[in-house]
N, C-alpha and C positions, 0 to 999 in steps of 0.2 A: 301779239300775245307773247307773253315771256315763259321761259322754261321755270322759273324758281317763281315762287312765291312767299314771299315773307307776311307772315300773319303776328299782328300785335295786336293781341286784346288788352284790353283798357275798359279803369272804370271812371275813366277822365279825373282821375289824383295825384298822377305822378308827374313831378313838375320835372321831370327828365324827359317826356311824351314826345316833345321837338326835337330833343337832343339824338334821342335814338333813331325818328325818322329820319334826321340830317343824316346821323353814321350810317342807315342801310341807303342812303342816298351818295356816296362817298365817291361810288365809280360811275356818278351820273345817272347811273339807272336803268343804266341799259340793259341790264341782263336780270333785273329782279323787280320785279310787283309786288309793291308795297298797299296789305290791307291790313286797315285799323279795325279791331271789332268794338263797336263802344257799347259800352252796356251801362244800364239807369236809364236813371231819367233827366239825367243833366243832358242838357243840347251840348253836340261836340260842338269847337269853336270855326268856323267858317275856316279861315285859311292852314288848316289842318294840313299837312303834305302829305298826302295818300293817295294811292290811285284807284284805289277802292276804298269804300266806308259801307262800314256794315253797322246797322243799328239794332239793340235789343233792352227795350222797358227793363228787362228783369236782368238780374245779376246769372248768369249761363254756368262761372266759374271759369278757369281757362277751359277746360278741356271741352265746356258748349259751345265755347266762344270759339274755338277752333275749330271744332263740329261744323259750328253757323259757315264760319270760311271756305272748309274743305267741301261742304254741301252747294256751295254757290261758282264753284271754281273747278277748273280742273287740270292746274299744271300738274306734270311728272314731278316736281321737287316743290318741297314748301320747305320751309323754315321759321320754324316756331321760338317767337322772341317775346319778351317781356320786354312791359312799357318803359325800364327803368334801366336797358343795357346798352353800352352804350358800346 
């Protein structure tokens, strides 16, 4: 289990979604858990790079959709990132 947690909700639109996985993925990964929260109804796409996925029918907004995260997890550090930073 990792000390950080890095949470990206998404509402699977941003075609930067890889890109920003890739950058919190940069130091290999060792030190931060990467969870997607996907919200809709669109299926996320199978090889998604996350080490968690979190699913939600309805649109949450960010601050649900971090909610959803922080409620299922319980690192001391999260890191709250948009789908589109890179």
């Amino acid at each position: 289990m990792s000390d950080t947690v890095a949470v990206v909700p998404t509402l699977g639109w941003s075609p930067r979604l890889a890109e920003t996985l890739a950058a919190l993925r940069a130091d290999g990964g060792a030190r931060l858990e990467t969870v997607v929260v996907w919200q809709g109804e669109a299926s996320p796409p199978r090889e998604l790079a996350a080490d968690r996925l979190l699913t939600s029918v309805a649109n949450l907004g960010f601050s649900g959709a971090i909610n959803l995260a922080l409620a299922d997890g319980d690192a001391p550090f999260v890191a709250l990132v948009n789908d589109d930073a890179t």
